[in-house]
N, C-alpha and C positions, 0 to 999 in steps of 0.2 A: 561403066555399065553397072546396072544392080545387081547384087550378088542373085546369082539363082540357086533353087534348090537342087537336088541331085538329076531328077527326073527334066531339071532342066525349066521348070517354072521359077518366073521371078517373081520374089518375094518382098512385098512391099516394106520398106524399113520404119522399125514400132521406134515412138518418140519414149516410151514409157520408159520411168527410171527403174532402174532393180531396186526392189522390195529391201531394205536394210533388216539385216535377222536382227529379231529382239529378241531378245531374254525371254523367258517367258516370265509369268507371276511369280511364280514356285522359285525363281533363280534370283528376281528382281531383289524380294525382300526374304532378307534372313528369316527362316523357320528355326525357332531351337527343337532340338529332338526332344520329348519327353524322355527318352531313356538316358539326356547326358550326352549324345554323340553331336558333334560336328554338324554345323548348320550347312545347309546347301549349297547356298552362295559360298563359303568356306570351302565346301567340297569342290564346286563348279572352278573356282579360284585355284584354288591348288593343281585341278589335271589342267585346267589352262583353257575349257570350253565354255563359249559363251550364252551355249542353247541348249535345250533339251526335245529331242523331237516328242509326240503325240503317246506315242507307242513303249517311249525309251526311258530307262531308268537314270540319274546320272551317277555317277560314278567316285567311290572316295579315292584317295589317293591309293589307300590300301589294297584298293581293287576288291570291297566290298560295296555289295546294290544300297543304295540305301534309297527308301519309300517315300517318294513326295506326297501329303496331304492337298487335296485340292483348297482346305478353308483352312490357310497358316495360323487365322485369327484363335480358331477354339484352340490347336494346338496349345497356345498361351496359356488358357485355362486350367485351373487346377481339379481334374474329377473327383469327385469324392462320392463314394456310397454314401447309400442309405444308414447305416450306423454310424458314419460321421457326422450324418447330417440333422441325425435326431441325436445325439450326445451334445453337438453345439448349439443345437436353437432351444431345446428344454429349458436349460438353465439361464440362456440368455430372455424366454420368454417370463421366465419367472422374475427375474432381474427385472424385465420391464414393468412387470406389475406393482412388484414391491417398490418399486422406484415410484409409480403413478399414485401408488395407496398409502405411501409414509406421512404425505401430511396429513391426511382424515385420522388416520392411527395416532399420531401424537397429538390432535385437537379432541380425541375424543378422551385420551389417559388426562389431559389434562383439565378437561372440563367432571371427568369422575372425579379426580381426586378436589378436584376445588367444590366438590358438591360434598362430599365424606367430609371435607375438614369443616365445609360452615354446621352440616348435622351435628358431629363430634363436638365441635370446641366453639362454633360460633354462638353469639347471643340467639334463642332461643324463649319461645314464650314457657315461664316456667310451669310444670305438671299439676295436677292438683295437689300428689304426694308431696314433691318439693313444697309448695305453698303451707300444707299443712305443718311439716315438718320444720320448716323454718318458724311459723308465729308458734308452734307450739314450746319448740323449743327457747322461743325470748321471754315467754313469761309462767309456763309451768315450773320453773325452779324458782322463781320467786314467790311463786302461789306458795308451794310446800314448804320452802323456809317460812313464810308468813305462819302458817297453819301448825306448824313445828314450835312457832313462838308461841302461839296463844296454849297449843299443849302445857309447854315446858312451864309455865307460868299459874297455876291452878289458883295459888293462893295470892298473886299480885293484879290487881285491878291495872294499876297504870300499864302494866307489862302488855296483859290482855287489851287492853285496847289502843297499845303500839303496832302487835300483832294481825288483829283487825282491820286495824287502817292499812296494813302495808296487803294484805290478804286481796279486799275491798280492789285496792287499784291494782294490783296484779291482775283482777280477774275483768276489772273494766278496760284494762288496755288489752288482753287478750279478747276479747269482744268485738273490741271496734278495728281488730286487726284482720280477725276474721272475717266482719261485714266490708272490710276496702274489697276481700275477694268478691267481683261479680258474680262469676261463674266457678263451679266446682264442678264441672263436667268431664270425664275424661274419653277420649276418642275412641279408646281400647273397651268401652262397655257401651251397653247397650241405653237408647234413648229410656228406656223406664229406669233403668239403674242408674242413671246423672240424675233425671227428675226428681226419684228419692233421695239419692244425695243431696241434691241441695235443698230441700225439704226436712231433711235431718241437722242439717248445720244451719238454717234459718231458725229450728224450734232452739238448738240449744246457744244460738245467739239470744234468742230474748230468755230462754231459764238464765243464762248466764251476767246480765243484765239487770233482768230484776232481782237476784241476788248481790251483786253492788247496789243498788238501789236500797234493799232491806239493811246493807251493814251499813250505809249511812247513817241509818237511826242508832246501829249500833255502837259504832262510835260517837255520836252527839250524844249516847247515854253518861248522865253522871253518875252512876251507883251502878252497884253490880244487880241488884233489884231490876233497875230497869230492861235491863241486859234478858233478865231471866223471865222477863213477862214477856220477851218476842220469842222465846226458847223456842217454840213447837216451831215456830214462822224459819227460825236460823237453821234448825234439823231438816224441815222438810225443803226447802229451794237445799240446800246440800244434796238432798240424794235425787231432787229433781235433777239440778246440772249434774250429775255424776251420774245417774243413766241415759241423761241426754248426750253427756258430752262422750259414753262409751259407743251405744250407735253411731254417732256420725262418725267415729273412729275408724268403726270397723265397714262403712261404706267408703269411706275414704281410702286408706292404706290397707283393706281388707281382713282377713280375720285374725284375731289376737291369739296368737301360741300361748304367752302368759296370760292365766287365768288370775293371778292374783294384781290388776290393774289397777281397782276400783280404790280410790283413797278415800283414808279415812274420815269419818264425819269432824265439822269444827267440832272443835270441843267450845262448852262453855264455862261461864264462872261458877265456882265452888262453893259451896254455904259458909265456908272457912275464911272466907276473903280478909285477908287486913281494912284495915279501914284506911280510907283516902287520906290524903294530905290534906283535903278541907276539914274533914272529919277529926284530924289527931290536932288540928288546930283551930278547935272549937273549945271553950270551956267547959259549954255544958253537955260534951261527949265526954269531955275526962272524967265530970263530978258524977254523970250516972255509971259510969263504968269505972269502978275502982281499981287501983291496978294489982295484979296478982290472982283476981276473978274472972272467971266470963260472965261477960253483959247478958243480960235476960234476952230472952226469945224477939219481945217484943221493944226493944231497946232500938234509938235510931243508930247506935256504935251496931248494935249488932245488924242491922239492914246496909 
């Protein structure tokens, strides 16, 4: 017969199987303790229980409670404040910065310094100063030893007109070095002050100019006479280019500290002259000029 209950009703018999106890979560997977203690499962392991009811705490071997977390997972996690949290991302954000902005910082040092060195040392269109500076200097020292020769020379005709000729092209290559310059304009002044400028060194290209031009007669002279009949013509183009050529000077390279610039006038030939080489080998210069005398005023030995 069916078992009955006490009261004497029979109880229908259940097919269901008993419920197998599981573990629960908390016991399934190992939690480590943040404090360093003994994971659960460890605990549960040890007193030898395979469950933990609802309500109940499990139990270490020691016979201390230890606190199951319901989410083992954050457990894992390492907490950190807020001061650890701004100590490590600052620097780390910096780090990423610097790290995104290294190549624009080293393309721009290198695009400055490759702009500094073509300004500094690269070929560049040269200044008006340089330009001046340079033609003046290739043929003003030959001008002044020319003009030093005709000095030194008072009483020698030939000398004087070695002098002259070398004077003459000194002053016509300095000319035409000056007119290769287009432009004398400099960035650093003003549109009226380049305009004068070059209006100042255009006038003393042509005074400069047609003074080579006047020493050519002076050198195709044969006598000192002839020389002394262009006289006023040789003094005055001299102090024409020599106030022309002080202006364009002082627009040029700016004002002159040394006052004493202006060079001296040509000199020309002396009333005292020797007589030429045609002359001393002529007969009839010897027979009117006796020797040991000076020749008459009007004597061709004396012209």
């Amino acid at each position: 017969m069916s078992p009955q209950s006490r009261r004497g009703r029979a109880v229908p018999p259940s097919h269901r199987k008993p419920a197998s106890r599981v573990p629960s979560e908390a016991v399934r997977k190992p939690v480590t303790n943040p404090a360093g203690e003994e994971t659960v499962a460890e605990v549960v392991a040890s007193a030898g229980s395979a469950s933990a009811s609802s309500g109940g705490t499990p139990a270490k071997a020691s016979g201390k409670p230890v606190s199951v977390d319901r989410h083992p997972a954050a457990l894992g996690r390492r907490r950190r404040g807020p001061a650890s949290v701004r100590s490590t991302s600052v620097p780390r954000n910096i780090y990423r910065y610097v790290k995104a902005y290294v190549p624009l910082i080293v393309a721009f040092v290198v695009l400055f310094g490759a702009v500094w060195a073509w300004t500094s040392w690269g070929p560049h269109a040269p200044t008006p100063q340089e330009n001046w500076t340079r033609i003046e200097n290739a043929s003003i020292q030959k001008r002044d030893a020319a003009r030093q020769e005709v000095s030194n020379s008072p009483n020698d005709f030939a000398a004087q007109l070695n002098g002259y000729k070398a004077y003459r092209d000194a002053t016509r290559s300095w000319m035409k070095d000056l007119a290769a310059v287009s432009d004398w304009s400099d960035s650093k002044k003003t549109t009226a002050e380049n305009t004068t400028a070059n209006a100042d060194v255009k006038q003393l290209i042509q005074a400069g100019t047609a003074q080579a031009d006047l020493l050519d007669t002076v050198v195709a002279a044969t006598s000192p006479s002839d020389v002394l009949g262009i006289g006023d013509q040789i003094v005055q183009s001299e102090q024409t280019f020599n106030n022309s050529y002080f202006v364009a000077r002082v627009d040029i390279m700016g004002p002159v500290t040394n006052t004493a610039t202006e060079k001296p006038t040509l000199a020309l030939p002396s009333g005292n002259l020797a007589p030429s080489d045609s002359q001393l080998a002529s007969p009839a210069a010897s027979a009117l000029a006796p020797s040991g005398s000076p020749a008459p005023a009007g004597s061709p030995s004396a012209s």
